[in-house]
Structures are given as C-alpha cells and as structure tokens.
VMD Tcl script that draws the C-alpha trace (Angstrom):
set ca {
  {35.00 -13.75 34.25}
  {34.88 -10.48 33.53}
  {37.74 -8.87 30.08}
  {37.22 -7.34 27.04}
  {36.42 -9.54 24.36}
  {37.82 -7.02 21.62}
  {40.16 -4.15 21.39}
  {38.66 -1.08 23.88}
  {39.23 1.06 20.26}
  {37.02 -1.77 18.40}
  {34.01 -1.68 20.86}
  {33.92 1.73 21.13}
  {33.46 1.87 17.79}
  {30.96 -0.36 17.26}
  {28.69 1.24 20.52}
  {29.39 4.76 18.42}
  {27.30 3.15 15.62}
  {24.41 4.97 14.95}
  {20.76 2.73 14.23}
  {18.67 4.54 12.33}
  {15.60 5.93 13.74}
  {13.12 2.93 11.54}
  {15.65 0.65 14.02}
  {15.35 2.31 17.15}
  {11.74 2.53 17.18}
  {11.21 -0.76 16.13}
  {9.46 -2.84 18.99}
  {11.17 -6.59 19.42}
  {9.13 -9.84 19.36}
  {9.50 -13.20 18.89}
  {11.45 -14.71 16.03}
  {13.63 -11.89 16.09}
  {17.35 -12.33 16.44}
  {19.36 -9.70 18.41}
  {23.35 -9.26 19.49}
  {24.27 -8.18 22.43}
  {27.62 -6.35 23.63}
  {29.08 -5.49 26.62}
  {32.28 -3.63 27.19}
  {34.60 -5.49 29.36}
  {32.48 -8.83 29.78}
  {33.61 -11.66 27.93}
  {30.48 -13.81 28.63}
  {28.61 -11.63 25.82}
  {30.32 -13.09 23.18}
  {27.99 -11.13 20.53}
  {26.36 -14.14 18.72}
  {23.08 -13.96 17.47}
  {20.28 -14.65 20.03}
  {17.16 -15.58 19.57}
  {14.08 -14.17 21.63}
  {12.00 -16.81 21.98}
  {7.95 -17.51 21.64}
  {7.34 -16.41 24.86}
  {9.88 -13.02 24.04}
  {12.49 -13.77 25.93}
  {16.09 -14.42 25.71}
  {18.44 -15.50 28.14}
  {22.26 -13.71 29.06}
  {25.02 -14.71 31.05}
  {25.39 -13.50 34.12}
  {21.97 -11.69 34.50}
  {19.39 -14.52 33.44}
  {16.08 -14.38 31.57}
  {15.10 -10.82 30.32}
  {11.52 -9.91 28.59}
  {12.46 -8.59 25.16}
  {9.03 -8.56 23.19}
  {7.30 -4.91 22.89}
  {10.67 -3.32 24.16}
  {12.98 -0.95 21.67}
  {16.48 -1.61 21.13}
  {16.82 1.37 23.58}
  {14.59 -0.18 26.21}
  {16.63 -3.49 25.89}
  {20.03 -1.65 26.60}
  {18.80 0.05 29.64}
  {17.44 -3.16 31.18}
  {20.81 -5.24 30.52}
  {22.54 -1.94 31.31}
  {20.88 -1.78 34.64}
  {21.41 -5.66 35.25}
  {25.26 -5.26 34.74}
  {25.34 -2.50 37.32}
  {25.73 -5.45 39.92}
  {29.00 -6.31 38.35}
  {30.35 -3.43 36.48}
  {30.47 0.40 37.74}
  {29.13 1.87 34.41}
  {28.30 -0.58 32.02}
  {28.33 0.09 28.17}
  {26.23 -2.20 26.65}
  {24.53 -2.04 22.80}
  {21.98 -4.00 20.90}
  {21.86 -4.93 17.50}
  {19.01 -7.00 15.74}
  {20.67 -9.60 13.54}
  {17.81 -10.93 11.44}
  {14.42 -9.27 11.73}
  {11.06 -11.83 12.35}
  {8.86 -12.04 9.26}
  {5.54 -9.77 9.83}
  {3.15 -10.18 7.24}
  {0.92 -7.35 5.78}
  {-1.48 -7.37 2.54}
  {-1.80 -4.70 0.00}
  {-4.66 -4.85 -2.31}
  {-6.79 -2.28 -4.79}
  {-5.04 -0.02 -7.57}
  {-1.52 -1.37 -6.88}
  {0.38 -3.25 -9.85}
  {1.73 -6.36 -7.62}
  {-1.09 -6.67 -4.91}
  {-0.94 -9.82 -2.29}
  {0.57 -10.47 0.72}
  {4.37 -9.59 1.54}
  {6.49 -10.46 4.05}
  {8.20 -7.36 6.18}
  {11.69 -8.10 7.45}
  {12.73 -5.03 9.58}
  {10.44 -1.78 9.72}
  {9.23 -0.68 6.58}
  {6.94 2.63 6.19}
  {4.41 2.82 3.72}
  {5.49 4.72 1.62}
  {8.46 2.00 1.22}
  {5.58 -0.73 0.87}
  {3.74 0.73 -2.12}
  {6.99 1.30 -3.93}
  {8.00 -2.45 -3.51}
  {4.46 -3.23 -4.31}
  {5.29 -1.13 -7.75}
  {3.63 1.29 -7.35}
  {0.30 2.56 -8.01}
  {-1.72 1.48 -11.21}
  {-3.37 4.47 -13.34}
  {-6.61 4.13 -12.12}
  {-5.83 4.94 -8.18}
  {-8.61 6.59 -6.73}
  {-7.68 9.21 -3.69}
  {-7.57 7.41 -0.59}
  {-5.60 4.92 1.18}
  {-7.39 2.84 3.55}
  {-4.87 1.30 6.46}
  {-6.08 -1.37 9.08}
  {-4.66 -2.58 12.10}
  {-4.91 -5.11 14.81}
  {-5.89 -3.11 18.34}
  {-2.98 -5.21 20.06}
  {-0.29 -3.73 17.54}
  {-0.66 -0.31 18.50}
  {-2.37 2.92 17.54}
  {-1.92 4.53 14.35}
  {-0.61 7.56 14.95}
  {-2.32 9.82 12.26}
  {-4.98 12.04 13.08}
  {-8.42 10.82 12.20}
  {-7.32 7.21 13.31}
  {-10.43 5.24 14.59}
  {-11.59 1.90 16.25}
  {-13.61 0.47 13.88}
  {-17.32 -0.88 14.75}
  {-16.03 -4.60 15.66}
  {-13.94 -3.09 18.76}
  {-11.11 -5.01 17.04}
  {-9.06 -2.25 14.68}
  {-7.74 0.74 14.06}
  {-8.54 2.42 10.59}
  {-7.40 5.58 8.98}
  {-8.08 7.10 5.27}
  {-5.12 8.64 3.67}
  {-5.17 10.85 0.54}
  {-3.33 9.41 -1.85}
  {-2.44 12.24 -3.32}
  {-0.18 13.10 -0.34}
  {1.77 9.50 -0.72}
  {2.16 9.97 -4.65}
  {3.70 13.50 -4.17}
  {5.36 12.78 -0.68}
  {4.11 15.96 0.26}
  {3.34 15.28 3.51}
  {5.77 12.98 5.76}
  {3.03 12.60 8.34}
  {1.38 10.26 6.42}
  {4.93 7.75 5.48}
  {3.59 5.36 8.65}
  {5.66 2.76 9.85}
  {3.93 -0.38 9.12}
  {2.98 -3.20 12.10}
  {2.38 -6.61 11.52}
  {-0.79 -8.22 9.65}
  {-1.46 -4.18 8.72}
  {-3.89 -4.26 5.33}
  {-3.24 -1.40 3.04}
  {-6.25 -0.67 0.95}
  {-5.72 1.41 -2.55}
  {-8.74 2.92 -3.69}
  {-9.74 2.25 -7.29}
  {-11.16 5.61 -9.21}
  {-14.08 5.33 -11.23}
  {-13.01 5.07 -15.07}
  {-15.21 5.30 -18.09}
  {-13.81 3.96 -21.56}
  {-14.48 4.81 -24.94}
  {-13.76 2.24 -27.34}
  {-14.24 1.79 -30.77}
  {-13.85 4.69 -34.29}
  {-12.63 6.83 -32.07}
  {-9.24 8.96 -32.07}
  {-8.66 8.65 -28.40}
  {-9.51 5.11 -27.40}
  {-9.51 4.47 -24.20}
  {-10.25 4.95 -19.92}
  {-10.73 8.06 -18.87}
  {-10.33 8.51 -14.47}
  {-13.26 11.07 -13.16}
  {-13.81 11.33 -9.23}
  {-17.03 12.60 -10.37}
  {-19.43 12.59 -13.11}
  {-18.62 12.37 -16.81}
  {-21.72 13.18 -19.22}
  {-21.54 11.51 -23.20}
  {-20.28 14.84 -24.39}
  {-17.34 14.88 -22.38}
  {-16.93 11.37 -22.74}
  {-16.21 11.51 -26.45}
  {-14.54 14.80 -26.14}
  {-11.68 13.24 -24.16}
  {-11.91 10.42 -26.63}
  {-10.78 12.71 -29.61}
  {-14.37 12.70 -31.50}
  {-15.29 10.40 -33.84}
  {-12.89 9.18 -36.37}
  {-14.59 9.17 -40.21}
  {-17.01 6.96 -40.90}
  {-18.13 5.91 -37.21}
  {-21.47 5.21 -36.95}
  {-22.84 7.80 -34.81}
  {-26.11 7.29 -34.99}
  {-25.82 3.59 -33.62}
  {-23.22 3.66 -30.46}
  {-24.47 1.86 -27.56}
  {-23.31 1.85 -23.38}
  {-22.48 -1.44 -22.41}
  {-23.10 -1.00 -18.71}
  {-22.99 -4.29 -15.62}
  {-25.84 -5.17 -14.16}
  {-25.79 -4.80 -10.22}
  {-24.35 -7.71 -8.55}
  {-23.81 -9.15 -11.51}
  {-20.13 -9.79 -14.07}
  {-22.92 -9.58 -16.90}
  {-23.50 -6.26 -19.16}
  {-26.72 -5.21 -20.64}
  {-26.83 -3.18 -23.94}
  {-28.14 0.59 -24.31}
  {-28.38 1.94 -27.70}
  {-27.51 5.80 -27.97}
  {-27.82 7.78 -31.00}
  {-24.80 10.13 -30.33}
  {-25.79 12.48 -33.59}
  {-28.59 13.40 -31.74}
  {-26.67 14.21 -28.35}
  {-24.38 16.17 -30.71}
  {-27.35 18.10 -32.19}
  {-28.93 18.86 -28.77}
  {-32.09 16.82 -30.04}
  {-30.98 13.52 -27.52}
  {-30.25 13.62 -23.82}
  {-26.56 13.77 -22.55}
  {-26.69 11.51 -19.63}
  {-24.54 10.93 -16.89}
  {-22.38 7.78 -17.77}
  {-21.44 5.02 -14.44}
  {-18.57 4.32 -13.55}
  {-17.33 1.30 -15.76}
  {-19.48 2.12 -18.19}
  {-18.14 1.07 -21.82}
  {-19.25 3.81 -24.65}
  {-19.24 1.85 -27.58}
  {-18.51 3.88 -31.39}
  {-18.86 1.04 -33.92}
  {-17.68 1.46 -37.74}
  {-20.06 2.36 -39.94}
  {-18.93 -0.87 -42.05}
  {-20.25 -3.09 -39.23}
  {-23.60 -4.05 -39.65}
  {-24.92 -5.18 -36.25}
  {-24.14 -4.17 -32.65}
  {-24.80 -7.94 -31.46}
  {-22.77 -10.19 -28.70}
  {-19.99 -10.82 -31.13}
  {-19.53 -6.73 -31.32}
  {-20.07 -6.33 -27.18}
  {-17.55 -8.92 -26.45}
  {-15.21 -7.14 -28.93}
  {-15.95 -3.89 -26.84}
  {-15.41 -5.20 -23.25}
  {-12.23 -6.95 -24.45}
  {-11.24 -3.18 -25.95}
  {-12.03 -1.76 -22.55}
  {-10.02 -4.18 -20.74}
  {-6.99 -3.42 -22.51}
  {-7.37 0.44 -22.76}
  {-4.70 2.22 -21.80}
  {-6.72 4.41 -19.02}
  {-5.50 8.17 -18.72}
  {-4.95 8.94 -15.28}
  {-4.55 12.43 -15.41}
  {-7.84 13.82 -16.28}
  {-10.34 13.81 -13.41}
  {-13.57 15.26 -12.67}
}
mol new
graphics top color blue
foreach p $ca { graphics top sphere $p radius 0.5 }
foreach p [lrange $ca 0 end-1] q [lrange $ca 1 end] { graphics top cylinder $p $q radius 0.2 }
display resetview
C-alpha cells in the first residue's frame, strides 16, 4: 500500500537535510545500520536496518539490495531506480543510523598510542587530535598504511609496498601540526596504521642550567650540546662528564668519559653525539661516576622535559 507515512511538509524536510561531505563519501559495509525513506510509501517505515555480513539489506517492495562499498548516494539511486516500478518519481533518502566499528592503530610520538575504534569517517587529522596529540619529540613524517582491498590513498607519492599487500605514503608532519595543507587531512579506512615518527633527542643532564632533551633532525656536536643546556652551573665537574650511550641491539648503556674543559679549550675533540645519547655533567662534590651515578643519569633523561623547538 502505497501513502505518506508523515506530513508531505515533514519529509520534505528531512530529504532537504544536508549530510556532510565525511557522510556522503563514506562507503557502507557490514555492521552498519542505515534508514531508509521514501515519500509516499508507507512500507519504509524508517527504522534502523541493518546491512548484513554478506552487505545486504532487504526493503519492502523491491527485495534484497547490495549495500557494502556503495555511498549513501549510490544507495539512493539504486532504491530510487527500484521504486520507479511503482512510483513516477520517487524521492527517496538514506541516513546511516549507527556507524560499524573500523579499527585503526596509531603508534610512535603520539601521547595516547594503541588501537581505537572509528565509528563514522574520521580524517586524520581528527585521529591524532583524539589520540592527543603529538608528544615533543615528533620527528617529521607520518607514515600511513593500508590494506590494498580498502582503497587507494589518494595522496601523491602513495605506493604498494614490496609484499603486494599495502598502500603506504609518508606525510610531513609539519603540514598536519600547522594544517597547512588540507591535502594531507585523509579520510581514514579501516585497519589503517598511522605511524608518528620519533626525532632523534639528545639530553643533558646533570650541573647544568638547562637540563634536559634537546630534538635535532641532524647532528648535534658536545659544544652545542651544552650550549643549549645553559653551560655549566658552578662547581660541575667538567673535567669528568661522561656519554652514556646504548649499545646496538641492546636496552644496556656503556660509559664514555669526556673531559669537557678540554673540548672547551679546543685541546679535546668535539664529537658528534647519537641520537639518545645521555651527556652526563656530574657535581664536583660527587666523587665517582659509577652505576649508582649512570642509573641516576638515565632516570634524569627519562624524565627531561625535551625541547621540541630547537632542531638541527
């Protein structure tokens, strides 16, 4: 039987209602939950539907319709078409109810990494936010990777990685923190991983005025190392600092004693100091540079506050 459910004025209304374009791009699947309404046909009462594993749903009227990988614009103009067998010009519009969960992971220089469940499109730029952010140590990319079967990803430089099996692009990071460019504010697909790049960071820690990490892209010698830190405070003992620096593969650090005075005086080398690396200024109260003193330096480091903003 063919009547209007609701007032003509109502549904007109509600088929005015613009979706937003996150909506209308969004490609159904299963899990989802949709509404459908038809002007003039009562049998579409507009309760929730579900499509189902196989991405289907079923109306009255016109039978068993393949939702999955269609938009919400798609889906009208397939009903729409349908309903042309009953109705001269059918108005039809589609609504998704409840959006499926689609899981994607964010890990790297982000302050809550793990795994979070999408409901509804979500760009990445919206991701990292409800992530919270970026921690002070993000390097300058973004690595995203995607399953092959959910689609391209439509930035340039977007390639199929060795396996056959993903897409991967870098973005600068850079471009995400400033928003400058709203190429890069992809909308996310399901099981999508969202790598943050970590910069390197060196930390000076001990009689020092500027404790601390300090971010460099680069290279960072001694010299500029304890420049940024402030110089020594009085009394350090500069002529007994030491590099606590990890071993490769390894969560251990060995100890390299550096007689900063001499750096200072041009009579020692100013090396190039690793990422990680841990420059060490004990007081020159303390006796020994031992394990007690390390462990006191690596627990310094790992509470620095790290200063984001100077890079090399």
């Amino acid at each position: 039987m063919l009547r209007s459910l609701l007032p003509l004025a109502a549904i007109a209304a509600l088929l005015a209602l613009p979706l937003s374009s996150a909506e209308r791009l969004y490609t159904l699947g299963p899990d989802d939950y949709i509404v459908v309404h038809a002007l003039d046909v009562e049998e579409f009462n507009g309760k929730p539907i579900r499509i189902d594993a196989r991405g289907a749903i079923n109306l009255p009227m016109i039978g068993r319709i393949n939702a999955s990988g269609l938009t919400i614009a798609q889906l009208e103009g397939e009903i729409t078409l349908r309903l042309k067998k009953f109705l001269l010009d059918p108005q039809v519009t589609v609504s998704i109810s409840e959006f499926r969960p689609r899981p994607v992971s964010v890990f790297g220089a982000i302050s809550r990494p793990g795994q979070i469940q999408l409901r509804g499109p979500k760009t990445l730029w919206e991701l990292i936010s409800d992530a919270g952010g970026f921690k002070n140590d993000v390097g300058d990319k973004i690595r995203v990777t995607r399953r092959r079967e959910e689609g391209e990803i439509p930035l340039p430089g977007a390639r199929v990685d060795e396996t056959g099996k993903y897409y991967i692009v870098e973005i600068d990071t850079k471009d995400v923190m400033e928003m400058s460019n709203p190429d890069t504010n992809i909308d996310l697909a399901a099981h999508d991983v969202i790598s943050v790049s970590t910069a390197d960071v060196i930390y000076v820690v001990g009689h020092v005025n500027r404790a601390g990490g300090f971010v460099t892209n680069g290279s960072m010698s001694l010299l500029e190392a304890l420049s940024l830190s402030g110089g020594f405070k009085p009394n350090a003992k500069q002529k007994q600092c030491a590099i606590l620096r990890v071993q490769p593969g390894t969560d251990v650090r060995r100890i390299i004693p550096i007689n900063l005075k001499r750096v200072l005086t041009g009579k020692g080398e100013d090396i190039v100091l690793k990422s990680q690396d841990i420059l060490y200024v004990p007081h020159d109260a303390w006796k020994d540079f031992g394990t007690g003193l390390a462990r006191t330096a690596v627990a310094a480091a790992t509470s620095s506050v790290i200063y984001a903003g100077i890079r090399y």
